[in-house]
C-alpha positions in Angstrom: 0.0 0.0 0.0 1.3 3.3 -1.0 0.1 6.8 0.0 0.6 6.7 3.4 2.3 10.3 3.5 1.1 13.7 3.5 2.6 17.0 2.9 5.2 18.6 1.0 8.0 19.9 3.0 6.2 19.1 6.2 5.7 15.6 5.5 3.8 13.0 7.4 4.2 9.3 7.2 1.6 7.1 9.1 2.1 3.2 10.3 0.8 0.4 11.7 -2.9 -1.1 12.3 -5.6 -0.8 15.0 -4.8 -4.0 16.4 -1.3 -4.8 15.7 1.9 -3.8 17.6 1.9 -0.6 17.3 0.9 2.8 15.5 3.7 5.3 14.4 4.6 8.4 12.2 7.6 9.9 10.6 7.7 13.3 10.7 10.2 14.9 7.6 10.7 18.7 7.0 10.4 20.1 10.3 13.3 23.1 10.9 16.2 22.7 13.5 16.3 23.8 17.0 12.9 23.6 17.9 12.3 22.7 21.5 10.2 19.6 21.7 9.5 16.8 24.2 6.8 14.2 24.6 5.0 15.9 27.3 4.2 18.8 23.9 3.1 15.7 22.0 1.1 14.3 24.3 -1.0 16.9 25.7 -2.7 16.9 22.4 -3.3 13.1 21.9 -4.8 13.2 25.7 -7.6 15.3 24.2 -8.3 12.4 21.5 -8.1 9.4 23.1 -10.3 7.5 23.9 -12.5 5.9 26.5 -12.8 9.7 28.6 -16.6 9.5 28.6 -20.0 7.4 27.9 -20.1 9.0 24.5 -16.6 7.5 23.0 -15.2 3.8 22.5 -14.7 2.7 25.5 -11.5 1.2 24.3 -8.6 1.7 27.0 -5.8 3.3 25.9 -3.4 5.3 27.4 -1.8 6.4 23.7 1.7 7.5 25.5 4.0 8.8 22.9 7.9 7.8 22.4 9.6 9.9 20.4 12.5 7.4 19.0 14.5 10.3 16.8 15.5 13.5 15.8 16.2 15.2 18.8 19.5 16.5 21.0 20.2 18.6 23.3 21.5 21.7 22.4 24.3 23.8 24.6 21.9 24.5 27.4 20.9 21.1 27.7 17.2 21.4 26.2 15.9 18.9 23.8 15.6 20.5 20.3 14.8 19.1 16.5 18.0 18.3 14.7 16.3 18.9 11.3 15.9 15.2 10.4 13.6 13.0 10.4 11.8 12.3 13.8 10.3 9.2 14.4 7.1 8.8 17.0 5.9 5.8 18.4 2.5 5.1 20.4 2.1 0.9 21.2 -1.6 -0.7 21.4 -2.1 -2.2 24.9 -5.7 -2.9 24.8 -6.4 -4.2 21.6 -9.5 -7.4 21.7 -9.3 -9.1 17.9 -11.5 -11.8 19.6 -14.9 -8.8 18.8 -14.2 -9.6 15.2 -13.8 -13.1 14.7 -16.9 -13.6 13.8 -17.0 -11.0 10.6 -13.2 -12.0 9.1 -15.3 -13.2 5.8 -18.0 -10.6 6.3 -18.4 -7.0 4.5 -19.8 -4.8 7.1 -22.0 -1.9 5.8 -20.2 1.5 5.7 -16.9 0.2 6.8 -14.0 -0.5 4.2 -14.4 -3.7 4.5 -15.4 -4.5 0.8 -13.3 -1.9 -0.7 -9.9 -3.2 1.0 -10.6 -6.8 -0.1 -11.3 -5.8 -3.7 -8.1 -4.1 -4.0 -5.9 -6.0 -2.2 -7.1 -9.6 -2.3 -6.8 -9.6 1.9 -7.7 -7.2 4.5 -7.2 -6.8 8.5 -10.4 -7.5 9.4 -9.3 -6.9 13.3 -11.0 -3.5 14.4 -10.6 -2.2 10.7 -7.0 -2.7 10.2 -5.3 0.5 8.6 -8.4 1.9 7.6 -9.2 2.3 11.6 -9.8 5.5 13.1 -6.8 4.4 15.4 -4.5 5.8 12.9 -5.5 9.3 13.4 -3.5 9.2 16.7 -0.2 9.8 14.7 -1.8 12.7 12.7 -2.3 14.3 15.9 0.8 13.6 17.3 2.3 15.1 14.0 0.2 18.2 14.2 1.6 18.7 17.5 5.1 19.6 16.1 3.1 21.3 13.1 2.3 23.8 16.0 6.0 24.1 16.8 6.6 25.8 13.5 3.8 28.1 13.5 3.8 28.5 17.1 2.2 32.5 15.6 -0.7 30.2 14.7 -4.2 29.7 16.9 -5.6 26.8 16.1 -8.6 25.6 17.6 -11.8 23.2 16.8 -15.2 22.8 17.8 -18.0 20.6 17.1 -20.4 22.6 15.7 -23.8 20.6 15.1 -24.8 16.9 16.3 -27.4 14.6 13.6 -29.4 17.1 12.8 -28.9 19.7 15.9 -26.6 22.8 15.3 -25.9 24.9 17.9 -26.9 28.3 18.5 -23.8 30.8 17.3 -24.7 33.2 19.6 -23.9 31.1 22.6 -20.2 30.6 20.8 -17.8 30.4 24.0 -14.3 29.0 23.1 -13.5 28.0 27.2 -16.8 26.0 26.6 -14.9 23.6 24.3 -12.2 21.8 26.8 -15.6 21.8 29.6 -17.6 19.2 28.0 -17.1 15.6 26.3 -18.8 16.8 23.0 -15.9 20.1 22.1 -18.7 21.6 22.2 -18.7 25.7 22.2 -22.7 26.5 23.0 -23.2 24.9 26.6 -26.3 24.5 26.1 -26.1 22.5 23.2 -23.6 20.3 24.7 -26.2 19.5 27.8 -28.8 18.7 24.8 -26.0 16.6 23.4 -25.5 14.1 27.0 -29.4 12.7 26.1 -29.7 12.8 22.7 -26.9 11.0 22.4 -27.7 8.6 25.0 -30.9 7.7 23.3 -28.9 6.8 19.8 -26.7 4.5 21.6 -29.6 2.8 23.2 -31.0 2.5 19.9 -28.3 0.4 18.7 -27.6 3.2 15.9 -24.8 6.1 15.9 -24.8 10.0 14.4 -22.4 12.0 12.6 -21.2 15.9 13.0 -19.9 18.3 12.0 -16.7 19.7 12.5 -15.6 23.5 12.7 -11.7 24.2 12.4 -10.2 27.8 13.0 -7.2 29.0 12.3 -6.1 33.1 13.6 -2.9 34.7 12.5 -2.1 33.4 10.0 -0.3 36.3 7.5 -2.0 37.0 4.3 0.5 35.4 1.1 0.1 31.7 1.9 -1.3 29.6 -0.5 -0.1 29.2 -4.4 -2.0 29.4 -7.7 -2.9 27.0 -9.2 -2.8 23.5 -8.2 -0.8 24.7 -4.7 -4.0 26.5 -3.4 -4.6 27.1 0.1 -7.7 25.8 0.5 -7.4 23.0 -1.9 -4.8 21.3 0.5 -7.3 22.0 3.5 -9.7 20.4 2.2 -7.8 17.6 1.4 -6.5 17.3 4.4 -9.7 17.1 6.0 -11.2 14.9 3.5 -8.6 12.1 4.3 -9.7 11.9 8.0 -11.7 8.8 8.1 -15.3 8.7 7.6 -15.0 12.2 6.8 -17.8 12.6 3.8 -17.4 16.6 3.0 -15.6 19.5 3.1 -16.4 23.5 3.1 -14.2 26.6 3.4 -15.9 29.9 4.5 -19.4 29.7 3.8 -18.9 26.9 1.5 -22.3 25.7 0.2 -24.1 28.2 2.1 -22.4 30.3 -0.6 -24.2 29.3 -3.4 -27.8 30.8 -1.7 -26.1 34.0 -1.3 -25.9 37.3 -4.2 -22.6 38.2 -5.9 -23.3 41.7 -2.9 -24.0 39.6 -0.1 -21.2 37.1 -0.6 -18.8 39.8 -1.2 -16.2 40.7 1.6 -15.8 44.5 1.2 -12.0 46.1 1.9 -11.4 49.3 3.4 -8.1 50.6 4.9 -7.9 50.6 9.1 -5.9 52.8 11.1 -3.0 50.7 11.1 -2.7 50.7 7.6 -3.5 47.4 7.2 -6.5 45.8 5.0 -10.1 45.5 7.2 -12.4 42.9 5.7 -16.6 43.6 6.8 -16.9 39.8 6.9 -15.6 36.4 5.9 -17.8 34.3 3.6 -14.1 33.6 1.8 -13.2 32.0 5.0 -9.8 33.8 4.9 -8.8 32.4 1.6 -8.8 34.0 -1.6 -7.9 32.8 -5.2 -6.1 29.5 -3.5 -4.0 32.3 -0.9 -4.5 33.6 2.7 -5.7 36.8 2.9 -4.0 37.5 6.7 -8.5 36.6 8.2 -9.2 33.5 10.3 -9.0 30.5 8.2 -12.8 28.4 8.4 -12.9 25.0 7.5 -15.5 22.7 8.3 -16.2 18.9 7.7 -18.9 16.4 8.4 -18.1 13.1 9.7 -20.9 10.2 8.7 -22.1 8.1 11.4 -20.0 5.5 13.2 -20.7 2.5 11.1 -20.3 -0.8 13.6 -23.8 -0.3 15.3 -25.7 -3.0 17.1 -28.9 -2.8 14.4 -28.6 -6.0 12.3 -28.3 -4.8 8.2 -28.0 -6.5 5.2 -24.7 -7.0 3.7 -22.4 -9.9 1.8 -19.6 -12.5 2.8 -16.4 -12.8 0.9 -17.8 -16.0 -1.0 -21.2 -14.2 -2.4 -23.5 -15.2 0.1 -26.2 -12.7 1.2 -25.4 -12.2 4.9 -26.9 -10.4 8.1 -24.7 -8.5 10.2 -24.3 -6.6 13.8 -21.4 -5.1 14.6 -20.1 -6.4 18.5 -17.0 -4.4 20.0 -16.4 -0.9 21.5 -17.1 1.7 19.2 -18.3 5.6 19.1 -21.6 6.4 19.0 -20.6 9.7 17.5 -16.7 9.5 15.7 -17.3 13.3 15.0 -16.3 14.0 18.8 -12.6 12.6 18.6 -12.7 14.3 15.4 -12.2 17.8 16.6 -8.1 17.3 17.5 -7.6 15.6 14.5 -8.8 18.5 12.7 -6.9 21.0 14.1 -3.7 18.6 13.5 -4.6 18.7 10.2 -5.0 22.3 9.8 -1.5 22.7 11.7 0.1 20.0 9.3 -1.2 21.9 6.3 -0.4 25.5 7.7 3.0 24.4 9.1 3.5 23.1 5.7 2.8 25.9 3.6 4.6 28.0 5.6 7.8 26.3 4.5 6.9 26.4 1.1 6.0 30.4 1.1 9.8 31.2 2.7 11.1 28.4 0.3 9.5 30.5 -3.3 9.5 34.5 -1.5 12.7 34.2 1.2 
């Protein structure tokens, strides 16, 4: 299988399965003397792992990070990035292959089951294999040092609606977001969230989100024409997160109800000298460059797919099957999805970065 790396100059390299060994990343690209350690690392893949409430897998993992290379310590004795490649570990302790014995020759609905086995002739049928969810753990651990090089960067996520329940934008309150399970920025929402949520598990069904990603300070410039664009690699980005099912930056398809004078975002000059924008339907991104506004990105994640609910489905020999999905899953994958959107933004951002000083000094 090829493809398993992202990025340009900030490049990303993801390993290992959901049930095997271990999970890993090589990180390649990332400047010299930066101060890192595992503790910067690992306060981000705390936020993602899971088993922290009743509304994630209640899969036990600690997902402690080893970082196996590219660091020393400079004159004063602190650990910095050498400029090579550094290597980042994370082993799987409470992996149970025994929940999917019974589907190894069985295509479960939604999952990559079918897709895998069609291209490869064999799949990991434990937990998903590489097409697990598991493997986003290494994205965030890579948009950790992302954040290193654009430490100018804000970067922050939210979930933003639940199934069919958005939130209420004037309740927005970004210290709301590390105060409840759901990243949730409307409290109010988020205490809506606790029993609707509740009853879909007890359904024996799940419920997607969806996903809003800001980024503030980043300088207008970023971004090339035309097949280096800004956005373009956001999206992508965002799109390869798994069971991600669509992207939008800005106002995105909200954009198409709007007139050529309402979608506009008119310029004037502020005191400083300096560009003012009267709003942000662009989401910060103009022509495939940044145009120095908040960057918006938001996705939607599909429902979790192993749910309890018998469906209809195929084995690996052509036989019309029935299938329930046993295991410890998420009733909503969009929570968890919140870090691993920001890593991606950072990975994207801390990549064009390089790229702008590497084509304007």
């Amino acid at each position: 299988m090829s493809h398993n790396s992202f990025g340009h100059l900030f490049r990303v390299t993801t390993f290992g399965e959901s049930h095997g060994t271990a999970i890993g990343c090589v990180v390649d690209g990332c400047p010299s003397r930066i101060a890192l350690s595992e503790a910067d690392i690992q306060r981000d893949l705390d936020r993602r792992k899971p088993g922290q409430s009743r509304f994630t897998t209640q899969r036990q993992e600690a997902d402690r990070i080893k970082i196996l290379s590219g660091l020393f310590a400079d004159d004063d004795g602190v650990e910095v990035t050498t400029g090579t490649s550094i290597g980042l570990l994370i082993e799987n302790t409470d992996q149970r292959s025994k929940d999917y014995g019974e589907i190894k020759d069985t295509f479960r609905p939604g999952h990559a089951d079918f897709t895998y086995e069609a291209k490869y002739g064999i799949r990991d049928y434990r937990g998903g294999g590489r097409s697990s969810a598991r493997e986003t753990a290494m994205r965030v651990a890579a948009g950790a040092i992302a954040r290193k090089v654009v430490p100018f960067v804000s970067i922050r996520g939210a979930l933003v609606q639940m199934g069919p329940h958005r939130i209420d934008r004037s309740h927005w309150d970004w210290a709301e977001v590390e105060r409840n399970p759901f990243f949730c920025p409307d409290a109010e929402a988020a205490r809506f969230f606790e029993g609707y949520l509740d009853g879909v598990r007890k359904e024996g069904s799940s419920v997607g989100a969806v996903i809003e990603i800001v980024a503030e300070g980043v300088p207008a410039g970023w971004g090339a024409p035309i097949y280096g664009k800004l956005d373009a690699d956001i999206a992508a980005a965002m799109m390869s997160i798994n069971a991600v099912k669509g992207v939008e930056i800005g106002a995105g398809f909200e954009a198409a109800a709007l007139t050529g004078i309402e979608n506009a975002d008119e310029i004037r000059i502020g005191n400083d000298g300096l560009p003012i924008f009267s709003s942000n339907h662009a989401g910060g991104i103009l022509g495939g460059i940044s145009t120095g506004q908040a960057i918006v990105a938001r996705f939607a994640v599909k429902p979790t797919s192993s749910i309890l609910t018998p469906r209809a489905t195929i084995d690996r020999f052509g036989h019309e099957k029935e299938i329930m999905t046993k295991g410890r899953h998420d009733p909503c994958v969009g929570i968890r999805a919140v870090p691993v959107g920001e890593a991606m933004m950072a990975c994207v951002l801390a990549d064009h970065l390089l790229r702008h000083r590497a084509q304007q000094g």
